[in-house]
C-alpha positions in Angstrom: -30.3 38.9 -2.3 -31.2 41.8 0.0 -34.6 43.3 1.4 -34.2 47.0 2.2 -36.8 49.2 4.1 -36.2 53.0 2.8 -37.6 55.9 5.1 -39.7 58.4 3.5 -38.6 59.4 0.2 -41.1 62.5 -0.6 -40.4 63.1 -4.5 -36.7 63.2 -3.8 -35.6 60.3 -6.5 -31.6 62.0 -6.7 -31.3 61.2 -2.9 -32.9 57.6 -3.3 -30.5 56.3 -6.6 -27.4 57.4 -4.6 -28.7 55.7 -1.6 -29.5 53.0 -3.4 -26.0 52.9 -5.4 -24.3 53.3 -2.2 -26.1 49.6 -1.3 -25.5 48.4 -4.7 -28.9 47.5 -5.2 -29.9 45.8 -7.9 -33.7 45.0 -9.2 -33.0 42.1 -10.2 -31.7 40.2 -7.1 -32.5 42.7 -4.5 -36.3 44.0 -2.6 -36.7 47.6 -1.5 -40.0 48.4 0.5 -41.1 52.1 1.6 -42.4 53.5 4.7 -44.7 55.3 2.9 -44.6 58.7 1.7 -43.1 58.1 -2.2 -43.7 61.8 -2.9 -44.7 65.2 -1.2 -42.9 68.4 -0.8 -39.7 66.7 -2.9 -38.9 68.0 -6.6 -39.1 64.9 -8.5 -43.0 63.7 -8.0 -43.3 61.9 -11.5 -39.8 60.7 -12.2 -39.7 59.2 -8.2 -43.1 57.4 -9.0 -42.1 56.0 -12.5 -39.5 54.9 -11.1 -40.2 53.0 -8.3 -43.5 51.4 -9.9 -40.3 50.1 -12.4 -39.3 48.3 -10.4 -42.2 46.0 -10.4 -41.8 43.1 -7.9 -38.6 44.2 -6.7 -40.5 47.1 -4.9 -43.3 47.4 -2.7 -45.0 50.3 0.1 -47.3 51.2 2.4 -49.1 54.4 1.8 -47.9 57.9 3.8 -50.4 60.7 4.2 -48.8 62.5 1.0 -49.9 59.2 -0.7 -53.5 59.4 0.3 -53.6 63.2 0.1 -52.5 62.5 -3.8 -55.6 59.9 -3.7 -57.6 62.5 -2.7 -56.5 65.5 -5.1 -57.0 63.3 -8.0 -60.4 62.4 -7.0 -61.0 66.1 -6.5 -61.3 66.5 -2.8 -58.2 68.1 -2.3 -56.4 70.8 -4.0 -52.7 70.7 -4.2 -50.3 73.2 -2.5 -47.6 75.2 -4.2 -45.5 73.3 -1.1 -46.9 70.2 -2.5 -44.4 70.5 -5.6 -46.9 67.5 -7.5 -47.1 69.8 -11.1 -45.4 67.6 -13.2 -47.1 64.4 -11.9 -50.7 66.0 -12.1 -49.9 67.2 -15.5 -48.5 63.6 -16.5 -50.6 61.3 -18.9 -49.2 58.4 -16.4 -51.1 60.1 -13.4 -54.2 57.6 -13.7 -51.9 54.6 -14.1 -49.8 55.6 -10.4 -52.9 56.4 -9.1 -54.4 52.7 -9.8 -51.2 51.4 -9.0 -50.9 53.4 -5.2 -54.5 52.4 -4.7 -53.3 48.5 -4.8 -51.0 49.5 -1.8 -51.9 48.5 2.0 -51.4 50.9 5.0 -49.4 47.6 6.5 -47.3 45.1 5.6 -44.9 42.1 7.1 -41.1 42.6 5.2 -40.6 39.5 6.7 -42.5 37.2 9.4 -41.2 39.4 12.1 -41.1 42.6 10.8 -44.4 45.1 10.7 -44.3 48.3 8.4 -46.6 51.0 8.6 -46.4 54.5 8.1 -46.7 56.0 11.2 -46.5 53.3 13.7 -48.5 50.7 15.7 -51.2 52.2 17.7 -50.3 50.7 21.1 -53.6 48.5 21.2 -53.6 47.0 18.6 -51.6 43.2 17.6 -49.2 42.9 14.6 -52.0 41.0 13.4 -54.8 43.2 14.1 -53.1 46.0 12.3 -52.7 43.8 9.0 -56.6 43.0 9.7 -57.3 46.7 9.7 -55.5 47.5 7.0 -57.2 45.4 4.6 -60.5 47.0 5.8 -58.7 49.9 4.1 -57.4 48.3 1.0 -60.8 47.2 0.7 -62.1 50.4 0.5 -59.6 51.9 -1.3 -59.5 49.0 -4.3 -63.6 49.3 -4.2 -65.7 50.9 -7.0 -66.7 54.1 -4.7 -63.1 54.7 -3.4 -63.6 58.1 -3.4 -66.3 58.4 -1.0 -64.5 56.7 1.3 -61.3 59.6 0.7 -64.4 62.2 1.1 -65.3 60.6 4.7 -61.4 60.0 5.4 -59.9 63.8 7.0 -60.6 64.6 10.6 -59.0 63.8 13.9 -62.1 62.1 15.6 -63.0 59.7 16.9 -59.0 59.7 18.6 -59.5 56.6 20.7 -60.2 52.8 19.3 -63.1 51.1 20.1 -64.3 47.8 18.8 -67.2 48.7 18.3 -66.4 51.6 15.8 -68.2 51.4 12.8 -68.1 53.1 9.0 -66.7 55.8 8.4 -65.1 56.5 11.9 -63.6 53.2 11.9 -62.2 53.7 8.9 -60.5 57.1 9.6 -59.6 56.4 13.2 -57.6 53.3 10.8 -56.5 55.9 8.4 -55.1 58.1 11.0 -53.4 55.5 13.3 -50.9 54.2 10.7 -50.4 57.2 8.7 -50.5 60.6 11.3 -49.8 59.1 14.4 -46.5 60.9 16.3 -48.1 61.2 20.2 -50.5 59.4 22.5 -52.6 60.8 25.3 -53.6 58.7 28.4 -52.5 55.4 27.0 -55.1 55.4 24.1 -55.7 58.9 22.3 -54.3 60.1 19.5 -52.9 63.7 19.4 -52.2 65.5 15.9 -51.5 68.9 17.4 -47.9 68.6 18.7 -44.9 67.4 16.1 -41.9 68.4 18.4 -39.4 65.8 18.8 -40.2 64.0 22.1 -37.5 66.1 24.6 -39.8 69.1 23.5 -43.5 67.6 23.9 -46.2 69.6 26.5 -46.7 67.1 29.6 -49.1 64.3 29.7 -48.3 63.4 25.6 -46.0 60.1 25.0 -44.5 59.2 22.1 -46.6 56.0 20.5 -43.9 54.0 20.9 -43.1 54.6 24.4 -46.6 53.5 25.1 -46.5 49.7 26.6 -48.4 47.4 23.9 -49.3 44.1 25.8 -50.4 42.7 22.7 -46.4 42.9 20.6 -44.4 39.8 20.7 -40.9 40.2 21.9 -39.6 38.8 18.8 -41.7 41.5 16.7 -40.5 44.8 15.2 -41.6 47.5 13.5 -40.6 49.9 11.4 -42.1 53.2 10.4 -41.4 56.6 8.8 -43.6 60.0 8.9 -41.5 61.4 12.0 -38.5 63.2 10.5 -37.8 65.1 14.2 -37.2 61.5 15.6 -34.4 61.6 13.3 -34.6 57.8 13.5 -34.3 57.3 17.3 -36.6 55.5 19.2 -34.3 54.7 21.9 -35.7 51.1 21.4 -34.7 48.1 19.5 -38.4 47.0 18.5 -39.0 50.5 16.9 -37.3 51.5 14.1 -37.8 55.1 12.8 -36.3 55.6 9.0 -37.6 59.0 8.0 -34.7 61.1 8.7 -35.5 64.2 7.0 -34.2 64.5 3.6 -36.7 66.3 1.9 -35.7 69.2 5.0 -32.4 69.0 4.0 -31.5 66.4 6.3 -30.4 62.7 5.7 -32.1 59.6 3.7 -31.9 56.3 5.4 -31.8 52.8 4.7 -31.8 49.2 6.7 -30.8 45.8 5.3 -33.6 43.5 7.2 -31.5 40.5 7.7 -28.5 42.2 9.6 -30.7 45.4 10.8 -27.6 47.8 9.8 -28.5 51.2 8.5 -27.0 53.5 5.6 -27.4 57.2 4.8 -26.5 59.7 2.5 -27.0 63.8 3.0 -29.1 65.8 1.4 -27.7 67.5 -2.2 -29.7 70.0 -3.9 
Protein backbone atom coordinates (compact mmCIF):
# COMPACT_ATOMS: atom_id res chain seq x y z
CA UNK A 1 0.00 0.00 0.00
CA UNK A 2 1.12 3.42 -1.15
CA UNK A 3 0.01 7.14 -0.35
CA UNK A 4 0.81 9.42 -3.29
CA UNK A 5 0.54 13.31 -3.28
CA UNK A 6 -0.11 14.41 -7.19
CA UNK A 7 0.72 18.23 -8.04
CA UNK A 8 -1.89 20.07 -9.74
CA UNK A 9 -3.75 18.19 -12.26
CA UNK A 10 -5.96 21.17 -14.01
CA UNK A 11 -8.55 18.93 -16.23
CA UNK A 12 -5.63 17.04 -17.70
CA UNK A 13 -6.95 13.24 -16.72
CA UNK A 14 -4.52 11.59 -20.01
CA UNK A 15 -1.42 12.97 -18.13
CA UNK A 16 -2.75 11.73 -14.59
CA UNK A 17 -3.63 7.75 -15.79
CA UNK A 18 -0.14 7.48 -17.34
CA UNK A 19 1.26 8.94 -14.25
CA UNK A 20 -0.54 6.98 -12.37
CA UNK A 21 0.20 3.60 -14.51
CA UNK A 22 3.70 4.49 -14.42
CA UNK A 23 3.31 4.03 -10.27
CA UNK A 24 1.13 1.11 -10.75
CA UNK A 25 -1.42 2.47 -8.72
CA UNK A 26 -4.16 0.73 -7.87
CA UNK A 27 -7.61 1.87 -5.95
CA UNK A 28 -7.85 -0.67 -4.29
CA UNK A 29 -4.66 -0.94 -2.19
CA UNK A 30 -3.21 2.38 -2.94
CA UNK A 31 -4.17 6.47 -1.64
CA UNK A 32 -3.70 9.42 -4.06
CA UNK A 33 -4.22 12.98 -2.56
CA UNK A 34 -4.16 16.31 -4.70
CA UNK A 35 -2.57 19.63 -4.14
CA UNK A 36 -5.50 21.13 -5.28
CA UNK A 37 -6.39 22.35 -8.57
CA UNK A 38 -8.40 19.02 -10.07
CA UNK A 39 -9.39 21.13 -13.13
CA UNK A 40 -8.75 24.58 -14.82
CA UNK A 41 -7.34 25.47 -18.15
CA UNK A 42 -6.88 21.38 -18.92
CA UNK A 43 -9.22 19.61 -21.66
CA UNK A 44 -10.74 16.97 -19.70
CA UNK A 45 -12.88 19.06 -16.75
CA UNK A 46 -15.73 16.36 -16.42
CA UNK A 47 -13.99 13.15 -17.24
CA UNK A 48 -10.90 14.30 -14.66
CA UNK A 49 -13.64 14.95 -11.93
CA UNK A 50 -15.69 11.69 -12.50
CA UNK A 51 -12.91 10.21 -12.26
CA UNK A 52 -11.14 11.01 -9.37
CA UNK A 53 -14.50 11.37 -7.11
CA UNK A 54 -14.31 7.28 -8.36
CA UNK A 55 -12.15 6.64 -6.62
CA UNK A 56 -14.02 7.14 -3.43
CA UNK A 57 -11.82 6.61 -0.31
CA UNK A 58 -8.81 5.91 -2.21
CA UNK A 59 -8.70 9.60 -3.15
CA UNK A 60 -8.78 12.78 -1.42
CA UNK A 61 -7.80 17.03 -2.02
CA UNK A 62 -7.50 20.12 -0.88
CA UNK A 63 -9.17 22.73 -2.95
CA UNK A 64 -6.91 25.08 -5.64
CA UNK A 65 -8.18 28.49 -6.72
CA UNK A 66 -9.64 26.77 -10.01
CA UNK A 67 -11.64 24.70 -7.41
CA UNK A 68 -13.18 27.64 -5.63
CA UNK A 69 -13.42 29.71 -8.83
CA UNK A 70 -15.69 26.55 -10.15
CA UNK A 71 -17.60 27.05 -6.55
CA UNK A 72 -18.10 30.33 -7.47
CA UNK A 73 -19.33 30.01 -11.27
CA UNK A 74 -21.86 27.59 -10.21
CA UNK A 75 -23.28 29.73 -7.66
CA UNK A 76 -23.27 32.52 -10.27
CA UNK A 77 -20.68 34.79 -9.12
CA UNK A 78 -18.32 34.10 -11.62
CA UNK A 79 -18.49 33.62 -15.31
CA UNK A 80 -16.25 31.17 -16.89
CA UNK A 81 -13.51 31.94 -19.36
CA UNK A 82 -13.08 30.49 -22.85
CA UNK A 83 -9.28 29.77 -21.15
CA UNK A 84 -11.18 28.09 -18.42
CA UNK A 85 -12.00 25.05 -20.91
CA UNK A 86 -15.09 23.90 -18.04
CA UNK A 87 -17.96 23.48 -21.08
CA UNK A 88 -18.49 20.02 -20.81
CA UNK A 89 -18.50 19.90 -16.95
CA UNK A 90 -21.01 23.02 -16.77
CA UNK A 91 -23.14 21.38 -19.32
CA UNK A 92 -22.93 17.90 -17.36
CA UNK A 93 -26.03 16.60 -15.33
CA UNK A 94 -23.18 15.39 -12.69
CA UNK A 95 -22.14 19.18 -12.21
CA UNK A 96 -24.33 19.50 -8.83
CA UNK A 97 -23.10 16.18 -7.55
CA UNK A 98 -19.00 17.39 -7.97
CA UNK A 99 -19.99 20.49 -6.75
CA UNK A 100 -21.41 18.97 -3.30
CA UNK A 101 -18.73 16.64 -3.35
CA UNK A 102 -15.70 19.61 -3.82
CA UNK A 103 -17.61 21.54 -1.19
CA UNK A 104 -16.87 18.54 1.38
CA UNK A 105 -13.03 19.23 0.64
CA UNK A 106 -10.70 21.25 3.21
CA UNK A 107 -8.10 23.94 2.04
CA UNK A 108 -5.66 21.58 4.46
CA UNK A 109 -4.94 18.39 5.25
CA UNK A 110 -2.20 15.97 7.22
CA UNK A 111 -1.31 12.88 4.38
CA UNK A 112 0.24 11.56 7.27
CA UNK A 113 1.11 12.94 11.00
CA UNK A 114 4.01 14.83 9.60
CA UNK A 115 3.01 15.83 6.39
CA UNK A 116 0.78 19.27 5.80
CA UNK A 117 -0.93 19.83 2.33
CA UNK A 118 -2.29 22.90 1.13
CA UNK A 119 -2.61 24.47 -1.97
CA UNK A 120 -0.46 27.24 -1.99
CA UNK A 121 1.63 26.85 1.01
CA UNK A 122 1.90 27.72 4.80
CA UNK A 123 1.76 31.29 5.51
CA UNK A 124 4.93 31.66 7.54
CA UNK A 125 2.92 32.60 10.82
CA UNK A 126 0.92 30.33 11.15
CA UNK A 127 1.49 26.41 12.97
CA UNK A 128 0.71 23.14 11.16
CA UNK A 129 -1.96 23.13 13.49
CA UNK A 130 -3.27 26.55 13.18
CA UNK A 131 -3.56 26.11 9.54
CA UNK A 132 -5.79 22.86 9.91
CA UNK A 133 -7.80 25.20 12.55
CA UNK A 134 -8.24 27.77 9.89
CA UNK A 135 -9.24 25.68 7.41
CA UNK A 136 -12.12 24.24 9.06
CA UNK A 137 -13.33 27.91 9.61
CA UNK A 138 -13.50 27.45 5.86
CA UNK A 139 -14.97 24.09 5.43
CA UNK A 140 -17.43 25.42 7.77
CA UNK A 141 -18.48 27.94 5.62
CA UNK A 142 -18.29 26.28 2.61
CA UNK A 143 -20.43 22.96 3.94
CA UNK A 144 -23.04 25.75 5.48
CA UNK A 145 -26.53 26.49 4.19
CA UNK A 146 -25.41 30.13 2.81
CA UNK A 147 -22.10 28.94 1.13
CA UNK A 148 -22.52 31.22 -1.45
CA UNK A 149 -22.47 34.36 0.36
CA UNK A 150 -19.46 33.46 1.79
CA UNK A 151 -17.95 32.81 -2.22
CA UNK A 152 -19.62 36.40 -2.81
CA UNK A 153 -17.39 38.03 0.18
CA UNK A 154 -14.35 35.62 -0.79
CA UNK A 155 -12.19 37.70 -4.06
CA UNK A 156 -9.92 40.50 -3.13
CA UNK A 157 -6.32 40.77 -1.94
CA UNK A 158 -7.01 42.63 1.41
CA UNK A 159 -6.57 42.54 4.19
CA UNK A 160 -2.64 40.98 3.06
CA UNK A 161 -1.42 40.62 6.64
CA UNK A 162 -2.80 38.15 9.50
CA UNK A 163 -4.05 39.42 12.49
CA UNK A 164 -5.77 37.59 15.28
CA UNK A 165 -8.07 39.64 15.69
CA UNK A 166 -9.48 39.50 12.02
CA UNK A 167 -12.91 38.86 11.94
CA UNK A 168 -15.81 37.76 9.15
CA UNK A 169 -15.43 38.13 6.02
CA UNK A 170 -11.73 39.38 5.97
CA UNK A 171 -10.77 36.58 8.06
CA UNK A 172 -12.12 34.40 6.00
CA UNK A 173 -10.55 35.63 2.71
CA UNK A 174 -7.21 36.57 4.11
CA UNK A 175 -7.70 32.31 4.94
CA UNK A 176 -8.84 31.79 1.50
CA UNK A 177 -6.02 33.59 -0.04
CA UNK A 178 -3.12 32.28 2.16
CA UNK A 179 -3.50 28.54 1.22
CA UNK A 180 -4.75 28.93 -2.20
CA UNK A 181 -2.83 32.24 -4.06
CA UNK A 182 -0.01 32.65 -1.99
CA UNK A 183 3.56 32.65 -4.26
CA UNK A 184 5.47 35.85 -2.44
CA UNK A 185 5.71 37.57 0.95
CA UNK A 186 6.56 41.18 1.75
CA UNK A 187 8.30 42.18 5.02
CA UNK A 188 7.93 38.94 6.75
CA UNK A 189 4.10 39.00 6.87
CA UNK A 190 2.29 40.42 3.62
CA UNK A 191 1.00 38.70 0.96
CA UNK A 192 1.74 39.85 -2.61
CA UNK A 193 -0.48 38.61 -5.68
CA UNK A 194 1.08 40.82 -8.20
CA UNK A 195 4.40 39.10 -9.10
CA UNK A 196 4.34 35.16 -10.40
CA UNK A 197 8.00 35.11 -11.71
CA UNK A 198 9.92 32.25 -10.49
CA UNK A 199 12.00 33.54 -7.54
CA UNK A 200 15.61 34.35 -9.51
CA UNK A 201 13.26 36.97 -11.40
CA UNK A 202 11.27 38.54 -8.35
CA UNK A 203 11.48 42.76 -7.92
CA UNK A 204 13.54 43.30 -4.51
CA UNK A 205 12.09 43.28 -1.07
CA UNK A 206 9.51 40.10 -2.13
CA UNK A 207 10.53 36.50 -0.70
CA UNK A 208 9.26 33.44 -1.63
CA UNK A 209 6.77 32.03 1.32
CA UNK A 210 8.76 29.47 1.93
CA UNK A 211 12.00 31.20 2.30
CA UNK A 212 10.30 33.13 5.07
CA UNK A 213 11.58 31.71 8.58
CA UNK A 214 8.35 30.11 10.42
CA UNK A 215 9.19 29.83 14.21
CA UNK A 216 6.17 28.08 14.73
CA UNK A 217 7.14 24.55 12.06
CA UNK A 218 8.54 21.61 13.69
CA UNK A 219 11.71 20.25 12.32
CA UNK A 220 10.17 17.07 11.73
CA UNK A 221 7.18 18.82 9.73
CA UNK A 222 6.78 19.08 5.93
CA UNK A 223 4.73 20.41 3.65
CA UNK A 224 3.70 20.07 0.40
CA UNK A 225 1.94 22.29 -1.97
CA UNK A 226 1.08 22.97 -5.69
CA UNK A 227 -0.29 26.34 -7.44
CA UNK A 228 3.41 27.46 -8.43
CA UNK A 229 4.18 25.75 -11.75
CA UNK A 230 7.45 28.38 -12.32
CA UNK A 231 8.94 26.78 -9.12
CA UNK A 232 9.03 23.84 -11.29
CA UNK A 233 9.06 21.90 -8.02
CA UNK A 234 12.15 23.47 -6.36
CA UNK A 235 12.19 24.85 -3.21
CA UNK A 236 15.74 24.44 -2.57
CA UNK A 237 14.52 23.01 0.84
CA UNK A 238 13.76 19.59 2.19
CA UNK A 239 10.61 20.78 4.39
CA UNK A 240 8.95 22.29 1.18
CA UNK A 241 7.90 20.30 -1.40
CA UNK A 242 6.55 21.96 -4.63
CA UNK A 243 4.57 19.33 -6.97
CA UNK A 244 2.91 21.51 -9.57
CA UNK A 245 5.31 21.24 -12.35
CA UNK A 246 3.38 22.64 -15.16
CA UNK A 247 1.60 20.15 -17.19
CA UNK A 248 -1.32 21.83 -18.17
CA UNK A 249 1.74 24.58 -19.93
CA UNK A 250 3.04 21.86 -21.56
CA UNK A 251 5.39 21.03 -19.00
CA UNK A 252 5.71 17.92 -16.63
CA UNK A 253 3.11 16.12 -14.11
CA UNK A 254 4.61 14.98 -10.83
CA UNK A 255 4.16 12.57 -8.26
CA UNK A 256 5.78 11.58 -4.56
CA UNK A 257 5.41 8.28 -2.72
CA UNK A 258 5.07 9.76 1.08
CA UNK A 259 6.87 7.02 2.74
CA UNK A 260 10.18 7.04 0.76
CA UNK A 261 9.61 10.96 -0.53
CA UNK A 262 10.82 9.82 -4.15
CA UNK A 263 9.22 11.57 -7.05
CA UNK A 264 7.98 10.45 -10.63
CA UNK A 265 7.06 12.41 -13.78
CA UNK A 266 5.83 12.06 -17.06
CA UNK A 267 5.82 14.97 -19.98
CA UNK A 268 3.19 16.55 -21.35
CA UNK A 269 1.35 14.77 -24.65
CA UNK A 270 -1.27 16.43 -26.38
Amino acid sequence: MATYIVGDIQGCLSGLKRLLKKVAFTAKKDRLIAVGDLIGRGPQPLDTLNYLHSLGSSFDTVLGNHDLHLLAIYAGIRQAKSSDKLDTLIDSPKFKSHISWLRTKPLALMANPDTLITHAGLYPLWSVKKALKLSQEVSDQLQAKDWKVFLSEMYGNQPSIWHKSLSGTTRLRFIVNAMTRMRYIENQDALDFQCKAPPELAPEGLTPWFNVTNKKLKASQKVVFGHWAALHGNTHNQQFCGLDTGYVWGNSMTLMDISTGKQQSIPYKD
